[in-house]
N, C-alpha and C positions, 0 to 999 in steps of 0.2 A: 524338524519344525518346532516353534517355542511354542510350548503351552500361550503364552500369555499374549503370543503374534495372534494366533489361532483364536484367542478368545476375543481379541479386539478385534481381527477383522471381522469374527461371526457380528459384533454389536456394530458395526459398519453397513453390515448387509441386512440390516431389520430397519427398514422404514420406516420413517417418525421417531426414533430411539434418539432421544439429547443427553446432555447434561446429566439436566434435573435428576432424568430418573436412574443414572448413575450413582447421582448422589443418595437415591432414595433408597438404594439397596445399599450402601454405607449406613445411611442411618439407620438400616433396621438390623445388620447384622455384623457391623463395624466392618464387612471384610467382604470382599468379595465371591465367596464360596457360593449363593445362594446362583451366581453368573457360571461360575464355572461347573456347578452341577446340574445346569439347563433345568431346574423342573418349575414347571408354569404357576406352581402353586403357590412355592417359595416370591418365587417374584410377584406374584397378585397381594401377597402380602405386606410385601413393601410397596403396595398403591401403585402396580402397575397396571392398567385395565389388558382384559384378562388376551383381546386381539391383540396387543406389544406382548403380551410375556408368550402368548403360542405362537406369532410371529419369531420372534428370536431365538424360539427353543426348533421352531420349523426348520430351519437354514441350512440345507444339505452341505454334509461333510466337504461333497466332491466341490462345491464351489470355493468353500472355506481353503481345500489346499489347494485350487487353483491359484487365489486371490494372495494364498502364502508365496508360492512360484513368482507369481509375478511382480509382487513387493521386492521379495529378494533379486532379482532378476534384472529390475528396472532401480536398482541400489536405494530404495526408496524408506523412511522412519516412516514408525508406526506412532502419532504423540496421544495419548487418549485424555482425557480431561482429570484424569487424576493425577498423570507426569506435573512435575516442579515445570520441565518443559512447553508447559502449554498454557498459552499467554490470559492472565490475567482479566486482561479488557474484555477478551471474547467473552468470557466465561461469565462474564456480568450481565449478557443478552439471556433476555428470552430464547429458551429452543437451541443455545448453542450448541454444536456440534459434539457427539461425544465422544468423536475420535476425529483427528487431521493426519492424514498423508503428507509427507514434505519430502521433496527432493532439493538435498543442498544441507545451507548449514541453519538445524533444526533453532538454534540462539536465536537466530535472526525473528524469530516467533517473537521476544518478549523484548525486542529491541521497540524504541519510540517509533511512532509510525505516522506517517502521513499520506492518507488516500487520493490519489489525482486518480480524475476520471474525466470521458468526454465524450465526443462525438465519436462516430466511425470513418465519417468521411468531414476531417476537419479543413477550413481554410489552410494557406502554407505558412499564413501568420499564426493562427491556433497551433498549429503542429510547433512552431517554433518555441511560443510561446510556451506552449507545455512540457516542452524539452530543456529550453533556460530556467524557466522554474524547477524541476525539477534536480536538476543540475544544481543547482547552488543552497536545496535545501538539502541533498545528500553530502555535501560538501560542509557544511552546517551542522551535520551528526543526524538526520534525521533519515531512518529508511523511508525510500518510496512504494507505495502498496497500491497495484492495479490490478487489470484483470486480465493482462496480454493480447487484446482483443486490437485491432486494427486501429489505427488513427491517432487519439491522441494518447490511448493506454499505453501503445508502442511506445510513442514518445517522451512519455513519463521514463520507460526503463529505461530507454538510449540516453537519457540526460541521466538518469542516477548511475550506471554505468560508463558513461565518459568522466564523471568525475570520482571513478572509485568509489563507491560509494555503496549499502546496500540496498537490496530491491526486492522486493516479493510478488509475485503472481498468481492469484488465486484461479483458481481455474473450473468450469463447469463439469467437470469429467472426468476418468481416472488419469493418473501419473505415468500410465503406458503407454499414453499418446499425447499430442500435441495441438491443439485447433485456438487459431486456422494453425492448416501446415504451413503457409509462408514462413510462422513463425518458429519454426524448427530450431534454427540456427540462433535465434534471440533467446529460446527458451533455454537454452542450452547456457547461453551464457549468464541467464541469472541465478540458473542453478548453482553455477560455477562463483558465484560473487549475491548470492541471497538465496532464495528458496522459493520453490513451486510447490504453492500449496492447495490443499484440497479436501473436503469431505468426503469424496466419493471413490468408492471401490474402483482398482483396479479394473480397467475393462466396460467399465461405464459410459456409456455415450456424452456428448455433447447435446444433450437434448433442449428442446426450447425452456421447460420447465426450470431446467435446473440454474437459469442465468439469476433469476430474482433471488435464489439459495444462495450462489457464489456471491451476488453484490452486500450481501445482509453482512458475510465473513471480513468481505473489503473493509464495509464500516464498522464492522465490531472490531478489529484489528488494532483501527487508527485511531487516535488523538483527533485528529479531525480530519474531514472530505474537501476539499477543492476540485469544482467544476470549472472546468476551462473554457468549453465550447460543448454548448449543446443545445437543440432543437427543444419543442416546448414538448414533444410525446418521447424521449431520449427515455433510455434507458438508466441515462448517468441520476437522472432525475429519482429515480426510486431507488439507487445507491445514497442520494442527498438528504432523503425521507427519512430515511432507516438507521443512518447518520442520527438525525435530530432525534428519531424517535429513543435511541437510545443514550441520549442525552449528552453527544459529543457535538462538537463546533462544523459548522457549515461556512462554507467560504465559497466566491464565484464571484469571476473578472467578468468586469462585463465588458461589452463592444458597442460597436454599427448598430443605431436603431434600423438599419437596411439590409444584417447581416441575421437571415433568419436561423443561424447557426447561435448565435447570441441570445434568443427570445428567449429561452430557457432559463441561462445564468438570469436576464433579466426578471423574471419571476421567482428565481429563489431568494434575489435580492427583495424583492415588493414584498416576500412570506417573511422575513427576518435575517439573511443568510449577512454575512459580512463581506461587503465588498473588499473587493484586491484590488493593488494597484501596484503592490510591492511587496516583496519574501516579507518586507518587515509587519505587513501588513497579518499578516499570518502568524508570525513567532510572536509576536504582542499578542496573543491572544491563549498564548502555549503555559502552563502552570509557568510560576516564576523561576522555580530553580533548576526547570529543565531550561527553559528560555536563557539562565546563565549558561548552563553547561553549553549549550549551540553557539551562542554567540562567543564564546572563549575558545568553541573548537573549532569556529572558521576564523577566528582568529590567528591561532596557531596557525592552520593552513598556509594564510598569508607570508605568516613572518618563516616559515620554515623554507623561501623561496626568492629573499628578498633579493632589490635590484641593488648589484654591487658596487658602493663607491659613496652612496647614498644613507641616511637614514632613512627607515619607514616614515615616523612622521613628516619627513619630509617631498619623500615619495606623493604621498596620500597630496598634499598641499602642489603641487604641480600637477597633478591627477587635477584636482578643484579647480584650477587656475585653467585647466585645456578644455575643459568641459563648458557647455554655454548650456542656455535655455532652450534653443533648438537642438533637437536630437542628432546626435553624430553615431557612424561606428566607431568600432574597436579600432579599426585599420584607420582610421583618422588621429583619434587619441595615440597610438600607436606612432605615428609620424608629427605628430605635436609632440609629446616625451620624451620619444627614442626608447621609451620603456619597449620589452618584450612581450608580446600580446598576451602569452598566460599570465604573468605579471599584469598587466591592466584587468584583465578580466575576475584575475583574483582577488584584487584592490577594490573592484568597481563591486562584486559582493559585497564585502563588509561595507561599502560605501550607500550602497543598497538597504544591506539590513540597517544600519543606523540612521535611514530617511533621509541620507542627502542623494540620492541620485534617484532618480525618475527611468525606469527600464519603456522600451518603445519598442513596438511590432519590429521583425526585421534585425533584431538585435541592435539597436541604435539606443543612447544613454542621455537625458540631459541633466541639467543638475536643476537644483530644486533647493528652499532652506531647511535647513535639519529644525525636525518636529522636537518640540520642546522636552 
């Protein structure tokens, strides 16, 4: 067993233990030693109150190598908030975490992040909606950050994952299990193509407590939150808070004044949040020289795929020319072109992000003039 597994998961298993006060025992002794020699005294010195430092020194061995077993067991990183590995953004919150559990590939931590969140039980236009968006911002360079939870967090993964893309899962509970189990078989593949991530030990419940913990990680992760769908007492709603409160971008589509699925988004709109209507609507808002990099790398995308016989620019211009102001599908455009549907759909991205095309419930596209 690693000294150093052993001593980050003991600081895992002492509640209320962040950051800060990681950092606070660097500041007083440059070095870790005053951690690795448990005495409570040492650490009250470095401004721990005196419950955290007998707290952390209390932590039975036998749980500490349980919690080792099962990290190694369940092939799971250890990232503590001293690793280069462990992402930046978070560590600017309040109370951040001062150690993450990741199953998959631990990068994926400090890669640009975008939080979709939502209902649990969204319309099949929400579900959609939150699966295309997500889908064409992964494809765009951006990973998708949710919380694996049913509805439309599902569908956030299923769209950053149908376009290759990566995805993170933050999770209320330890990395040895899966909740809900539905999601066994999805969990598995964003491990496989992003990372399951977590604060909490090995072996830890899903408990009700622990959701408002995992959404604060959601928004400390990302760049900004997008609410898709969600009720006025929703959950995604205090992922959107906590968002702002640490002073990242707030986004949310709205819908149906009839659709009580929407009263939500509509209130974070009336508080200040940025209405959606369009990916572009979101990357305009993204620092500027990330916003190049995305928009150059769903570019590429495009041209790496092009329809043969054809230039792109000219592609794009018969794309323009099939599309009208009432919304069509793919499978329409598709037979107006003769274009290849991944083709139109690839096109209809960048067409998208540059504000000429107008996205519609149902995946239908109309065209619209490009914003100045």
């Amino acid at each position: 067993m690693s000294a150093d597994t052993a001593l980050w998961a003991r600081v895992a298993r002492t509640p209320s233990l962040h950051a800060e006060h990681i950092q606070a025992v660097l500041a007083q002794d440059g070095d870790l030693h005053a951690l690795e020699r448990q005495r409570s005294s040492a650490l009250q010195a470095a401004g721990w109150p005196a419950r955290l430092s007998n707290a952390f020194c209390s932590v039975k061995s036998d749980i500490i190598d349980g919690d080792v077993r099962l990290i190694e067991r369940n092939h799971c990183f250890l990232v503590p908030c001293t690793s280069p590995d462990y992402p930046s953004q978070l560590l600017e919150l309040p109370a951040a975490p001062a150690v993450l559990f990741v199953r998959g590939d631990v990068t994926a931590l400090r890669h640009p992040q975008l939080a979709m969140v939502g209902s649990r039980n969204p319309t099949a236009g929400g579900r959609s909606t939150a699966r295309d968006f997500a889908r064409y911002f992964a494809q765009a360079g951006l990973a998708i950050t949710s919380g694996l939870a049913l509805g439309i967090d599902a569908a956030c993964h299923e769209g950053a994952l149908a376009a290759d893309g990566l995805t993170l899962a933050v999770c209320a509970h330890g990395l040895d299990q899966v909740y809900p189990r539905e999601h066994a078989a999805l969990a598995e593949q964003i491990a496989a193509q992003g990372a399951l991530v977590s604060e909490f030990s090995p072996g830890v419940a899903p408990l009700r407590a622990h959701f408002p913990q995992r959404n604060r990680i959601i928004a400390g992760l990302a760049l900004g939150t997008l609410v898709v769908e969600a009720a006025r007492e929703s959950g995604s709603l205090i992922t959107a808070r906590l968002a702002g409160d640490a002073g990242r971008e707030v986004f949310a589509i709205p819908g149906s004044i009839h659709n009580p699925l929407t009263k939500g988004c509509h209130q974070l709109i009336r508080q200040g949040a940025k209405l959606v209507e369009t990916a572009a609507d979101v990357l305009s808002e993204l620092p500027f020289q990330l916003k190049k990099q995305l928009l150059a790398a769903s570019e590429g995308v495009t041209a790496a795929a092009p329809v043969a016989g054809t230039s792109l620019d000219n592609d794009y211009k018969i794309l323009l020319d099939a599309l009208a102001f009432e919304p069509v599908t793919v499978d329409t455009l598709v037979e107006r072109t003769e274009f290849p549907s991944e083709s139109v759909a690839s096109m209809l991205l960048i067409l998208e992000l540059e504000g000429r095309v107008q996205p519609h419930p149902g995946g239908r596209y109309s065209s619209r003039q490009p914003r100045p």
